[in-house]
PLY file of the C-alpha trace (Angstrom):
ply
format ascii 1.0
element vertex 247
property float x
property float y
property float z
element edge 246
property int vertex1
property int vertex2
end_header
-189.24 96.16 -170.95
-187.01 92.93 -170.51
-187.46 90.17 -172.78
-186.08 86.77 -172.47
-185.44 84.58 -175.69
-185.35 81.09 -174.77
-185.00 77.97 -176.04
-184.48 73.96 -174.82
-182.92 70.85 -176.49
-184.21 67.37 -174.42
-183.68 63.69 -174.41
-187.10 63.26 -176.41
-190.36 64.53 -176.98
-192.07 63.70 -173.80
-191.26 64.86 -170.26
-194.62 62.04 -169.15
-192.08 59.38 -170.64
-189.17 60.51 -168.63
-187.34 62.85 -171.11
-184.98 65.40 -169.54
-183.83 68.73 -170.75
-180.60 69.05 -171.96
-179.48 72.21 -173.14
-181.32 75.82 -171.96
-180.56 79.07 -173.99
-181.32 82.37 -173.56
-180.68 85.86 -174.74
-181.60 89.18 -172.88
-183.21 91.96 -174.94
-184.33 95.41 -173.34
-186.52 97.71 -174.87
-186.44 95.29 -178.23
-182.56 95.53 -177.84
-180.20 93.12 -177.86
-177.71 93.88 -174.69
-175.21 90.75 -175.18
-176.28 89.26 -171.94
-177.00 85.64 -172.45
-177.41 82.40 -170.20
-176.17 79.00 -171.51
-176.32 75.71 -169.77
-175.98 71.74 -171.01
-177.20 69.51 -168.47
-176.59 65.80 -167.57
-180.15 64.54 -167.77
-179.56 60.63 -166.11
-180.82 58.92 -169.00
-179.73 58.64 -172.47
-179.91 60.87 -175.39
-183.58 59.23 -178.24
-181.69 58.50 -181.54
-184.35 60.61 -183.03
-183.68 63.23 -180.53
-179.76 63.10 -181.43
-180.03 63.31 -185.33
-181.77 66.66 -184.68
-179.41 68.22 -182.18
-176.72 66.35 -182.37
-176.02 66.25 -178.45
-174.70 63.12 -177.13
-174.78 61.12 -174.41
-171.77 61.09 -173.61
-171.18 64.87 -174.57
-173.56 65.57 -171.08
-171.75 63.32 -168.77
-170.03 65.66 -167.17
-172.30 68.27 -167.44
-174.46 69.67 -164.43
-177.58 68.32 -163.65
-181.07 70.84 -163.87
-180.67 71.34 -159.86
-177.23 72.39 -159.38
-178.09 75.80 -162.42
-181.60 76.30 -161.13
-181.07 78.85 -159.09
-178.96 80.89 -161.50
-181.65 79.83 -164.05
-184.60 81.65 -162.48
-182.64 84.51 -161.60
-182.13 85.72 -164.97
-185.58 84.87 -166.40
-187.51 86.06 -163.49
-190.08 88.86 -164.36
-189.21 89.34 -167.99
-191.68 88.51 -170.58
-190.57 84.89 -172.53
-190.12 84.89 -176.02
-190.43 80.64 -177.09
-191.48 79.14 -180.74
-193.83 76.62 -179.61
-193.88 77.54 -175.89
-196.34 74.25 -174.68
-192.85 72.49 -175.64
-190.27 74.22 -173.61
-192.48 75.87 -170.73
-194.17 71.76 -170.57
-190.59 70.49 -169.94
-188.97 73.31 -167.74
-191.87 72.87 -165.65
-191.59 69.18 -165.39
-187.91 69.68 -164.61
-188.92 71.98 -161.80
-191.78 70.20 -160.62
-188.62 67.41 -159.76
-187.68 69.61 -157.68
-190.77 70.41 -155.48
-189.93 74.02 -155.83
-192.35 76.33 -153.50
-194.32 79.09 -155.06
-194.11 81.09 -157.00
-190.78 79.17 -158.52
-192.53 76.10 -159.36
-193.84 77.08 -162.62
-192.65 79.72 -165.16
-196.11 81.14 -166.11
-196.04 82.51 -162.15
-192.49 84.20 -162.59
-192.86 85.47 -166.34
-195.06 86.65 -169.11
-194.74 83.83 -172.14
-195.26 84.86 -175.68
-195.39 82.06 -178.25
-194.06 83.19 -181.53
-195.47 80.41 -183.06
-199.05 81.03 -182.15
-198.17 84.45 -183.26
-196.69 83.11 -186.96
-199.76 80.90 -187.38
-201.81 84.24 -186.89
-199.68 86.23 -189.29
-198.94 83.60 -191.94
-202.30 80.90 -191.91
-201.78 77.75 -193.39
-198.33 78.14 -194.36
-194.88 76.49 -192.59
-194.43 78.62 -189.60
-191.09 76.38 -188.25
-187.63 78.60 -187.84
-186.29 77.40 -191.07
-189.42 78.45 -193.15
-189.57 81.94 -191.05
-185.88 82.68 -191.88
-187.05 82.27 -195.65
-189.93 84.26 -195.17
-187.83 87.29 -193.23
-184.97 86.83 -194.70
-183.05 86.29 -191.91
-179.75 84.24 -192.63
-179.58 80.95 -190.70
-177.48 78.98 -193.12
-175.15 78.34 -189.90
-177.75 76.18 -188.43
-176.98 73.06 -189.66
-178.24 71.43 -186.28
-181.08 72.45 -183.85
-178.96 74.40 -180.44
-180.64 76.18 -177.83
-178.43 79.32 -177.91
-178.07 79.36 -181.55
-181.95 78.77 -182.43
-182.33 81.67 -179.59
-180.58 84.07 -181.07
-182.09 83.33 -184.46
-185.28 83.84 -182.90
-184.84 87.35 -181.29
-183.76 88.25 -184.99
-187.04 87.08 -186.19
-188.87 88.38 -183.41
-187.73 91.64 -183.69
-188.28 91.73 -187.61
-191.77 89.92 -187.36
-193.27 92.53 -184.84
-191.61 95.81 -185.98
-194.24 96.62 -188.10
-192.75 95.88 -191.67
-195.43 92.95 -192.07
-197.03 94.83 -195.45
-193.83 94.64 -196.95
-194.28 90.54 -196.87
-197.20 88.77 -198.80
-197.82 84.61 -198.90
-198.80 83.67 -202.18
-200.84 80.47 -202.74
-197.96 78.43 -203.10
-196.25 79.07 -199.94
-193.76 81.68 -201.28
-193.24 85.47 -200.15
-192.55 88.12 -202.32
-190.92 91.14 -200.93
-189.42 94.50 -201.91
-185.63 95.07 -201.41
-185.79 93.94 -198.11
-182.83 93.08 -195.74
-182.89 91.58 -192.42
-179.59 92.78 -189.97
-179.25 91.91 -186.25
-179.11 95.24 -184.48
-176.35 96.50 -182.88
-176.45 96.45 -179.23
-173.86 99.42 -178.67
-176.16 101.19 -180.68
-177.33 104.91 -179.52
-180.85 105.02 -178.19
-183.18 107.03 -180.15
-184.32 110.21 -179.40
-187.95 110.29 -177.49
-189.13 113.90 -178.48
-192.56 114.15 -176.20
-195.49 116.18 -176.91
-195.83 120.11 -176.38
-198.76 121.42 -173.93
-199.97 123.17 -177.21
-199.64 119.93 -178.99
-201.45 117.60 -176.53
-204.22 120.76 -176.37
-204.69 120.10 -180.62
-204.93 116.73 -179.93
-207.24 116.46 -177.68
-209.32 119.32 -179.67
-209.51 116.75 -182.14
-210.71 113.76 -180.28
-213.21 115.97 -179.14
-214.27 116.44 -182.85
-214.31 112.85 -183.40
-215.78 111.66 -180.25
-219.00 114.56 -181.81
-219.18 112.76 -185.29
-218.60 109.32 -184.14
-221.41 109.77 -181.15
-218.64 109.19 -178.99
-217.59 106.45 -179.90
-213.99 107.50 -180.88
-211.78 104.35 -180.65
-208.48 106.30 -179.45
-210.58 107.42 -176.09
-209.51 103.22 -175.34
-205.69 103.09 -175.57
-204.07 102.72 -172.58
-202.11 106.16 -173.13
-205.23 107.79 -173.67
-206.72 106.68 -170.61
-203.71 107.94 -168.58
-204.13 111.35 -170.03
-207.35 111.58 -169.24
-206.72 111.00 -165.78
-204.00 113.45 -165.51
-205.79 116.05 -166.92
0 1
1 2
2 3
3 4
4 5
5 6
6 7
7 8
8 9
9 10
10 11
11 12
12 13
13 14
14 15
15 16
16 17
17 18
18 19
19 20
20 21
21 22
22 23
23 24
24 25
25 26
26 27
27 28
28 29
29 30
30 31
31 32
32 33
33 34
34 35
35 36
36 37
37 38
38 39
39 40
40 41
41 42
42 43
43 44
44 45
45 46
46 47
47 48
48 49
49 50
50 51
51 52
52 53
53 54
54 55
55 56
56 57
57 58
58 59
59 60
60 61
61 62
62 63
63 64
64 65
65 66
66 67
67 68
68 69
69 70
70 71
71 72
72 73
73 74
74 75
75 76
76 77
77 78
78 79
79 80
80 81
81 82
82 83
83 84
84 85
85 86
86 87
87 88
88 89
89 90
90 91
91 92
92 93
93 94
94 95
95 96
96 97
97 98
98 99
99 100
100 101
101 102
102 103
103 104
104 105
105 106
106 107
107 108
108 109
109 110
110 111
111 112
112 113
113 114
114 115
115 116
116 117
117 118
118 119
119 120
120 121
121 122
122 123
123 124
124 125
125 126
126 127
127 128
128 129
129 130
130 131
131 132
132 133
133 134
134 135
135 136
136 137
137 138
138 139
139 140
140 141
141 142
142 143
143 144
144 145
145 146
146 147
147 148
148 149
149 150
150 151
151 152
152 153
153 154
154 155
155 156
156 157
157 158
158 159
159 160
160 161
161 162
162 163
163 164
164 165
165 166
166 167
167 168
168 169
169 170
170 171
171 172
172 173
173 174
174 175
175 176
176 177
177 178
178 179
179 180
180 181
181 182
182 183
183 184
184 185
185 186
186 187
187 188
188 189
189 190
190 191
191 192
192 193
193 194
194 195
195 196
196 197
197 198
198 199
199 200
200 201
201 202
202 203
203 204
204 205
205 206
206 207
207 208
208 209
209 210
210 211
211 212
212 213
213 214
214 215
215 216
216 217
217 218
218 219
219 220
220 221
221 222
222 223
223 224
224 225
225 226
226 227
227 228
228 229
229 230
230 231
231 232
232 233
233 234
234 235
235 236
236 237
237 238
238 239
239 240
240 241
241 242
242 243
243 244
244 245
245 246
């Protein structure tokens, strides 16, 4: 499973008013591991740089002048996203302007939009579905997960990527009962401490089923499927439904 981090820094807040992207980054993870393989670009976007836009990036004008513009990386671009599955906080916002940037282009299928080369997941969405009614931004998540951003003093697209696969990975590893929102916003949590992980780690063993193993199992689902008039809910997973068609 290859997973894509990605974020975008632009001119402004609206690619229908002519704002460019600026800076793309992205880091690789492979079966919810980091491998050190990232992709990095600034890009000269012919226009200036919003003020408002600046103060939150702080990338300059004149910073991008020498900088590549979207169609001379593109290729290189696609080539590392293609097929893998996009992690983005608030994906409308960077899929909406890579898209635009692309649609510049006149790109042929299926290169023309990123929901027809890659899976997107918007971790946003998913923190608004975890956390309801509470600030679901980076900063607030760090706070919430612990995870140390205190280097961020300005939005990046590399930096806030790599904060996010830290997030990601902590925020879908299935430690969520350690975490509860009070009423006021804040989280308490027990002794719990957020690390990147390694990626020169060791993979972990995968110790499969015996025959006599898979034969107790599925004794018991039988059992189950009996009381529950079958209507036993693990006859549904997707593993289940391949065993059933091996057998």
């Amino acid at each position: 499973m290859r997973q894509i981090v990605l974020d975008t820094e632009t001119t402004g807040l609206e690619p229908s008013q002519g704002h460019r992207v600026i800076e793309i980054g992205c880091v690789e993870m492979v079966n919810r591991r980091l491998t050190g393989n990232h992709y990095h670009q600034y890009l000269q976007p012919d226009r200036a740089v919003d003020e408002g836009a600046f103060e939150v990036h702080g990338i300059s004008s004149d910073f991008l002048k020498d900088k590549p513009r979207f169609k001379d990386v593109v290729e290189d671009f696609l080539g590392f996203i293609k097929d893998a599955e996009l992690i983005i906080h608030n994906a409308p916002f960077d899929v909406g302007f890579l898209n635009h940037e692309l649609s510049l282009l006149a790109l042929p299928a299926p290169d023309a939009r990123l929901e027809d080369i890659c899976t997107i997941t918007d971790t946003l969405a998913m923190a608004r579905r975890m956390h309801p009614g509470q600030k679901n931004n980076l900063d607030a998540l760090c706070r919430r997960y612990s995870i140390d951003n205190s280097h961020r003093d300005l939005h990046g697209a590399l930096l806030d990527a790599e904060i996010l696969a830290d997030l990601y990975l902590v925020m879908t590893g299935g430690q969520g009962n350690l975490f509860h929102d009070t009423q006021e916003g804040k989280v308490s949590a027990v002794n719990v401490i957020s690390t990147s992980l390694d990626p020169d780690r060791k993979p972990l063993k995968i110790i499969h089923a015996t025959d006599q193993e898979l034969q107790e199992h599925e004794r018991l689902l039988q059992l189950i499927d009996k009381a529950s008039d079958e209507q036993c809910l693990w006859r549904l997973l997707p593993g289940e439904r391949q065993l059933d068609s091996a057998s």
